[in-house]
C-alpha positions in Angstrom: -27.6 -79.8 -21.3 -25.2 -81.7 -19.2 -22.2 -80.2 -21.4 -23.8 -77.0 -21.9 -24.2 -76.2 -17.9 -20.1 -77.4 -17.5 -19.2 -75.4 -20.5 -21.0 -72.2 -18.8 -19.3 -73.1 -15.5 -16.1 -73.0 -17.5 -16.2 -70.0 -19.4 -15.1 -67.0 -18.5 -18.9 -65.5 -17.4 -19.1 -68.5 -15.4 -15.3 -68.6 -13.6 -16.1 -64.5 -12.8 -19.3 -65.3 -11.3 -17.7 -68.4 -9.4 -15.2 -65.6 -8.1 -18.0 -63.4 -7.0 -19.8 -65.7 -5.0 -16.1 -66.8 -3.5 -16.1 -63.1 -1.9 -19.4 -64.5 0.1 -17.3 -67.8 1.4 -14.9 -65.5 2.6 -17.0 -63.0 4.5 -18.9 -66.2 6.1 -15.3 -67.7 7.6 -16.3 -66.0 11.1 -19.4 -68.2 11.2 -19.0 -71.9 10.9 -23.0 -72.7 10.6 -22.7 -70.1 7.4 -19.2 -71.1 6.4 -20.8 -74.6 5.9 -23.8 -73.1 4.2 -22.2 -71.4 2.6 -20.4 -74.6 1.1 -23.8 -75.5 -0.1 -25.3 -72.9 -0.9 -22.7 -70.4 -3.5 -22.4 -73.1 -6.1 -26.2 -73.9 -6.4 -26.1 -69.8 -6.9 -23.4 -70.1 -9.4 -25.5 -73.2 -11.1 -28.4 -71.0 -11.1 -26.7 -68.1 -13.0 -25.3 -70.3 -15.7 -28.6 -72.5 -16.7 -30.9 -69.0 -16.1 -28.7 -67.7 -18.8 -29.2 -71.1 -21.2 -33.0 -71.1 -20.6 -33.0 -67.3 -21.4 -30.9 -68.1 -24.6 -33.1 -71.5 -25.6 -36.1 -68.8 -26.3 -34.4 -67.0 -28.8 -33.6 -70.6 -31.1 -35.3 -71.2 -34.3 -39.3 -72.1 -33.7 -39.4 -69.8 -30.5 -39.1 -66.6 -32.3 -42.0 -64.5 -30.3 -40.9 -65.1 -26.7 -37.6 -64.7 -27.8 -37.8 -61.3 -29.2 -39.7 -60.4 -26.4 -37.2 -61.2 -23.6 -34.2 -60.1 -25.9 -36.5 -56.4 -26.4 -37.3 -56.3 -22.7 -33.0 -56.9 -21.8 -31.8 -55.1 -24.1 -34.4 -52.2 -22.7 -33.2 -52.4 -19.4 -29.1 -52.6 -20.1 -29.9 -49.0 -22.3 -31.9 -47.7 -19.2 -29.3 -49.3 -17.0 -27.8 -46.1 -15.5 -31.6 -44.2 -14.7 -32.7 -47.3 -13.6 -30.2 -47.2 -10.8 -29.8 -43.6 -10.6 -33.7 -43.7 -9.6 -33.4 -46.3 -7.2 -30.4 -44.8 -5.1 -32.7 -41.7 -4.9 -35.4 -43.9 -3.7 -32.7 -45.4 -1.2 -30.9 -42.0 -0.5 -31.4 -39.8 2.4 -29.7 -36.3 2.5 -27.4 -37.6 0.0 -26.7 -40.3 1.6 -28.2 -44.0 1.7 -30.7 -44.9 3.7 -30.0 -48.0 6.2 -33.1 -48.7 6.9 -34.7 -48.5 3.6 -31.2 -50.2 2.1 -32.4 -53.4 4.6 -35.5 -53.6 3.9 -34.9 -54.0 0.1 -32.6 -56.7 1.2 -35.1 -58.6 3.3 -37.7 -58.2 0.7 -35.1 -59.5 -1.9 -34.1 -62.3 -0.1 -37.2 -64.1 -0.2 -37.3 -63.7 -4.3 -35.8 -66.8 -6.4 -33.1 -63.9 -7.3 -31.7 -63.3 -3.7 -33.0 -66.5 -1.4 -29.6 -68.7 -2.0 -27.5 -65.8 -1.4 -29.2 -65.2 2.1 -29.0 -68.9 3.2 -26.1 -68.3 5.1 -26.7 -64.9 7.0 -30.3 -66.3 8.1 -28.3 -69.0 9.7 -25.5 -67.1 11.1 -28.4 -65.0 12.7 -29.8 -68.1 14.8 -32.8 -68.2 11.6 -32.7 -72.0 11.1 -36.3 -72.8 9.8 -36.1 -69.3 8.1 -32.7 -70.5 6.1 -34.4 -73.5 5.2 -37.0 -72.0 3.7 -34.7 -70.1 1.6 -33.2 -72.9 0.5 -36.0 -74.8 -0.5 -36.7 -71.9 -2.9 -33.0 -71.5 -4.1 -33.5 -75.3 -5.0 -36.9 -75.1 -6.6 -35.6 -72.2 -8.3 -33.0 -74.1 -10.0 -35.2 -77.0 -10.6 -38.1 -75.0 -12.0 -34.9 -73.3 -14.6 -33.9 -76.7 -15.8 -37.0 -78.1 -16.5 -37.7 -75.1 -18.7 -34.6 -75.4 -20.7 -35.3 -78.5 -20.9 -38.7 -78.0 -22.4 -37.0 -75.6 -24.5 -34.7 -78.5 -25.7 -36.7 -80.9 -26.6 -39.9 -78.5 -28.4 -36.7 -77.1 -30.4 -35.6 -80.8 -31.8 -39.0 -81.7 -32.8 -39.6 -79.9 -36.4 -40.7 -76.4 -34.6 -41.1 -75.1 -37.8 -43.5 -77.4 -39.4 -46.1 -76.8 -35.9 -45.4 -73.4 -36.3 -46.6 -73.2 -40.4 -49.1 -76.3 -39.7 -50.6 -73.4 -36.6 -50.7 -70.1 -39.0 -51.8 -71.8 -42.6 -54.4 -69.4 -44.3 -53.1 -66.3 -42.3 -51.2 -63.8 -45.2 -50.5 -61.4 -42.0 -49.2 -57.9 -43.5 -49.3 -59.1 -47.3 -53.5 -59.6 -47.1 -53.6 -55.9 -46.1 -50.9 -54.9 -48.6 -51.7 -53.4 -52.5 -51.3 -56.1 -54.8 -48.0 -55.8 -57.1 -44.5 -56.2 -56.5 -43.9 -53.2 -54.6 -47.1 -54.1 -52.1 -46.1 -57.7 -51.8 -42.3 -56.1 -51.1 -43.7 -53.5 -48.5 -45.2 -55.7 -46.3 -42.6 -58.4 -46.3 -40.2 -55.4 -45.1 -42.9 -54.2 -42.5 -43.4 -58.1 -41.2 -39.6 -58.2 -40.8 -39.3 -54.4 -39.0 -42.5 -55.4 -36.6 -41.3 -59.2 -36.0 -37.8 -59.6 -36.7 -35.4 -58.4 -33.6 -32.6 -57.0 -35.8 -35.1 -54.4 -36.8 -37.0 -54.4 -33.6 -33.9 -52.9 -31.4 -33.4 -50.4 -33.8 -37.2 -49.2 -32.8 -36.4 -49.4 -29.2 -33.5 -47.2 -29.4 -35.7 -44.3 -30.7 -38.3 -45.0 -27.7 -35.5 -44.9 -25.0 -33.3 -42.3 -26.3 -35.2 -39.4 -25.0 -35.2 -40.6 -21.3 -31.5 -41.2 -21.6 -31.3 -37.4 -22.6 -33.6 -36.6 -19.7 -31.2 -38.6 -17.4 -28.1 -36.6 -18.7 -30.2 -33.0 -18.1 -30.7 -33.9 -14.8 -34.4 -34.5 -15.7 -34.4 -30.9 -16.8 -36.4 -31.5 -19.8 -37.6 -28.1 -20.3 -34.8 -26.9 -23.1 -34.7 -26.9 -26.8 -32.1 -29.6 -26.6 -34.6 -32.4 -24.8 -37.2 -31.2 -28.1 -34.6 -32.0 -30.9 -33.4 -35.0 -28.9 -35.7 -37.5 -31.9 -33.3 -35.9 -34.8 -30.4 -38.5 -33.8 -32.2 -41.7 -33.7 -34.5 -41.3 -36.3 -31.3 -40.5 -39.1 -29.8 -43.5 -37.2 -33.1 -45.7 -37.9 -33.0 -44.0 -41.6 -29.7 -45.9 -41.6 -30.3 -49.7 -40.8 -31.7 -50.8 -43.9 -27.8 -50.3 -45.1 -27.9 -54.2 -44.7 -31.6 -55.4 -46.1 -30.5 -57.5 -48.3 -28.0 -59.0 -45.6 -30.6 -59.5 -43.0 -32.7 -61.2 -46.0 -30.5 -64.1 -46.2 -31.9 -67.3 -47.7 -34.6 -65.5 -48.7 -32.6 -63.2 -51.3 -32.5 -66.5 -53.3 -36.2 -66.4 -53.7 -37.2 -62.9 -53.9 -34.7 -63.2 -57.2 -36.1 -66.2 -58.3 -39.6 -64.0 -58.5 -37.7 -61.8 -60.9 -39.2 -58.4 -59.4 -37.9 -55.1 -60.8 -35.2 -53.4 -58.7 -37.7 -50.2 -58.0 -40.2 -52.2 -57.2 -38.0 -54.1 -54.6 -36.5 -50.9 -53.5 -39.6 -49.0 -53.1 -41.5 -51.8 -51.0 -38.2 -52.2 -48.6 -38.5 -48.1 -48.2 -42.9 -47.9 -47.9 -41.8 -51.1 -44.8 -39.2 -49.1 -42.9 -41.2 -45.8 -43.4 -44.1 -47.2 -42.3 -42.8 -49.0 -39.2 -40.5 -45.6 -38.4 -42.3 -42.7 -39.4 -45.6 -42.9 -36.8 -42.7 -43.7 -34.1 -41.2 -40.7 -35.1 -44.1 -38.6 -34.8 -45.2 -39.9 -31.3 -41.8 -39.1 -29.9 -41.4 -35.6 -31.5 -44.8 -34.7 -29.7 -43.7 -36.6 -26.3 -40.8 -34.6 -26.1 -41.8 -31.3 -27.4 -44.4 -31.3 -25.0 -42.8 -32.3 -21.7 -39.9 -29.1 -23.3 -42.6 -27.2 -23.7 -41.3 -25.7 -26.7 -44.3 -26.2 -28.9 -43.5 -23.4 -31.4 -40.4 -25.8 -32.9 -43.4 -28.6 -32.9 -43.1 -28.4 -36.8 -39.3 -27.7 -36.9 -38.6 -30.9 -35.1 -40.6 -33.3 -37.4 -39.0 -31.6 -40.2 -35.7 -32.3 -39.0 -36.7 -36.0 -37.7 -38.7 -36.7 -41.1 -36.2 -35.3 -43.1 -33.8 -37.0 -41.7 -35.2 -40.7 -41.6 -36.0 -39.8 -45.3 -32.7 -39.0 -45.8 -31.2 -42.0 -45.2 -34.0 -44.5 -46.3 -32.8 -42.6 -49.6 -29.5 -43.3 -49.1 -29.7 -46.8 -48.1 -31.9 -47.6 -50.9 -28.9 -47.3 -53.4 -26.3 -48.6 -50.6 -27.8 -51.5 -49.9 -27.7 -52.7 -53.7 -23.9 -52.6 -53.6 -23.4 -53.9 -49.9 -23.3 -57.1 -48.4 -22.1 -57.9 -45.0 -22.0 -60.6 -42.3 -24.6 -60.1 -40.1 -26.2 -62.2 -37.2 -29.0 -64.8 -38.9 -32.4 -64.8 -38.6 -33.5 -66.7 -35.0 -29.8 -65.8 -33.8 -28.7 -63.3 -30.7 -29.2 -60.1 -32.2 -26.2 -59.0 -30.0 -23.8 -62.0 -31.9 -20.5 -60.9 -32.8 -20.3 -62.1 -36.6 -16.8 -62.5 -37.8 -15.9 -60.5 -41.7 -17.7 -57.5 -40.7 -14.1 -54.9 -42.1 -12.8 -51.8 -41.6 -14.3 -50.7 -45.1 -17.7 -51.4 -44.0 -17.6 -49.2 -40.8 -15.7 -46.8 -43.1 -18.7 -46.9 -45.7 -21.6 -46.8 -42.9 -19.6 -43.7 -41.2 -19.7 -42.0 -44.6 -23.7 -42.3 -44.9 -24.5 -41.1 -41.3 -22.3 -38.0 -42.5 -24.2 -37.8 -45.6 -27.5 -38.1 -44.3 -26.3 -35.5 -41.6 -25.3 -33.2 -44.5 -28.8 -33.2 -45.8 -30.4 -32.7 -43.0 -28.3 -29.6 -42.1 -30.7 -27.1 -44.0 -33.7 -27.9 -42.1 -31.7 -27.5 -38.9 -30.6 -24.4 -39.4 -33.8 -23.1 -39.9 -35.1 -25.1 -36.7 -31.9 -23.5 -35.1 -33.4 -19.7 -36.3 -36.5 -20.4 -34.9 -35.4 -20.9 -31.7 -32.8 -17.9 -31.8 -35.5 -15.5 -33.1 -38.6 -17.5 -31.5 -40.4 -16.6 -34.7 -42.5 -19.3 -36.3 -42.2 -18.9 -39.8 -38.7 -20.4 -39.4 -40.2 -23.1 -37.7 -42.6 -23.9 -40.6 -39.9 -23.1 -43.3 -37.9 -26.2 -41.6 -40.8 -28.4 -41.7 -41.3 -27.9 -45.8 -37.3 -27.9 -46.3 -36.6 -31.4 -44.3 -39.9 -33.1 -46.2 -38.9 -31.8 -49.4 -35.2 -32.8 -49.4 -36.2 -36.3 -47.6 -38.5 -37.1 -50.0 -36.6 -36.3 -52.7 -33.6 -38.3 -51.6 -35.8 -40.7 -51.3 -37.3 -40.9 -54.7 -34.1 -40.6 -55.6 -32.6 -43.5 -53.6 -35.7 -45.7 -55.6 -34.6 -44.6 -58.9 -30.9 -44.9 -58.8 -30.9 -48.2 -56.6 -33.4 -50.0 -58.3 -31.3 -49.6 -62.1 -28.3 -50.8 -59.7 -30.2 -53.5 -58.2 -31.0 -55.3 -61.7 -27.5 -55.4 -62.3 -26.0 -56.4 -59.0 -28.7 -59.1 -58.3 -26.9 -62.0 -58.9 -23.7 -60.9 -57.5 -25.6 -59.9 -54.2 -26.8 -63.2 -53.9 -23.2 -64.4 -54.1 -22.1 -62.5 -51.6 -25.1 -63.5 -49.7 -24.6 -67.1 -49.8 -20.6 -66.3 -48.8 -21.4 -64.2 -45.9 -24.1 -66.1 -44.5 -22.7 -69.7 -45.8 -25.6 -71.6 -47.4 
């Protein structure tokens, strides 16, 4: 931990924060009382930063998988919703276009007794004469840090005692999503795909994006919601989610091994890996298409939109189907930072995945110009008409997708897992 807090310190997160806090040394120089605080104070700040961001990380290892993808889900949230979030708090702050001082200081105040802003305030309290109050601060910048490191700590040590085997010894008898599944290959294959789309965070953000989307859309209007533009804003996302199981048998890992050990039929494997994503995707689909129709108010395109999203998720669950038997790329393992840069990942592969978002955007262009006719002409029929094209089409990619990848998956098996084992090096 020791090593870990130094390398932090040293890298270049940790040297740009050290800079930061330098700029509060600086404006303290006309005080000595905060100068010498100050002294104290900025590198127990600069401490605090580095082993926050260890203990954050230590949730995420191998044997701490639920917390984990709960903190990673809730920050990578709030860095999409980054500009609303502050957006909405300048308004709060603002007065006649303009900020607020008195509003602006009482923030600050309030802040300044919070674990985030107490050791940053140490040495103003004390330039202003507030000895006992400055103390008190510092007692919770210290307590802060202490409470931070014995969490890592904890973090530490419950990771290098055999996690896994508490973790299997605490869930034995429990068949989660494959107890509730159809028997066979394909039911035993859909809920393995839905337990890795509802549990696994590589999956997980993809699901996030298609929740937040829509309020980034209403940030960019102005909050003007109330155009045909905010009701097809699902259409993007949901051909994007169509998309990510491009690299199922990438995220499988390990596992690929196994599932070909079983000796399951390529439909059956591509079938259950569509029925997961479809099943974790479509009902979010749905809810947004209604949430954002309805605060349009554009209800006639109600049907056009799902059409269009449906179709379109279809679409590229179809498409991915067959991809993902001939693809294979390096991809962050299961228990890592989803956000991990993984080295391999070539120009051909962003090539290929560029080629199947224009694909799947190709065959969801019917349905969208007969959405795009219902709103010119406001007549419903062309709304409807959409709704039957983008199912039809979707579906039919889809089956498609089954059929064609499933004859290429028993062929490529073996040389998937080979490039499985390279890429993932096991």
């Amino acid at each position: 931990m020791l090593a870990l807090t130094l390398v932090g310190v040293c890298g270049i997160p940790g040297i740009v924060t050290t800079l930061g806090a330098f700029v509060g040394l600086v404006a303290s120089g006309s005080w000595p009382v905060a100068l010498l605080a100050s002294v104290v104070c900025l590198p127990i700040g600069v401490l605090t930063c580095v082993v926050a961001s260890r203990t954050v990380a230590s949730f995420s290892s191998r044997g701490r998988g639920r917390l984990g993808n709960v903190l990673g889900l809730l920050g990578f949230g709030v860095l999409v919703l980054a500009g609303p979030i502050v957006t909405g708090l300048l308004s709060v702050l603002g007065d006649r276009g303009g900020l607020d001082t008195d509003r602006v200081g009482a923030l600050i105040a309030g802040l300044s007794w919070t674990p985030v802003g107490a050791v940053w305030a140490v040495p103003g309290d004390l330039a202003d004469g507030e000895l006992w109050v400055g103390l008190v601060k510092l007692g919770i910048a210290v307590a802060t840090l202490a409470a931070l490191w014995l969490l890592w700590r904890r973090n530490v040590v419950a990771a290098s005692v055999s996690p896994k085997r508490r973790a299997v010894s605490g869930r034995s008898g429990r068949l989660g999503w494959i107890g509730l599944a159809p028997t066979g290959p394909t039911g035993a294959g859909w809920a393995r795909s839905l337990s890795y789309w509802l549990g696994d965070p590589r999956y997980l953000r993809n699901l996030v994006i298609v929740a937040v989307l829509p309020v980034l859309l209403a940030f960019a209007l102005g909050w003007q919601v109330q155009t045909p533009i905010f009701a097809f804003v699902v259409v993007l996302p949901a051909l994007l989610l169509g998309l990510v199981p491009y690299a199922d048998v990438s995220y499988d890992g390990s596992a690929f091994s196994t599932l070909l050990a079983t000796g399951i039929r390529g439909r059956d494997d591509r079938a259950g890996r569509l029925l997961g994503a479809l099943t974790a995707g479509a009902p979010l689909v749905v809810v947004v298409t209604v949430v954002t129709v309805g605060l349009s108010g554009q209800w006639l395109l109600l049907p056009a939109v799902l059409g269009c999203g449906l179709g379109a998720l279809l679409a590229g669950l179809g498409i991915c189907a067959l991809s993902s038997a001939y693809l294979v790329i390096p991809v962050p393992a299961s228990g890592d930072n989803v956000f991990k840069r993984v080295p391999g990942q070539s120009f051909w592969v962003g090539l290929a995945l560029m080629g199947f978002t224009l694909m799947a955007g190709v065959l969801t262009a019917p349905a969208l110009a007969l959405a795009i006719a219902a709103v010119v002409t406001g007549a419903a029929v062309w709304s409807w008409l959409a709704l039957v094209v983008g199912l039809l089409i979707g579906v039919g990619v889809a089956v498609a997708g089954v059929a064609l990848g499933g004859r290429v998956f028993d062929r490529t098996g073996p040389v998937l897992l080979e490039r499985v084992r390279a890429t993932s090096g096991y």
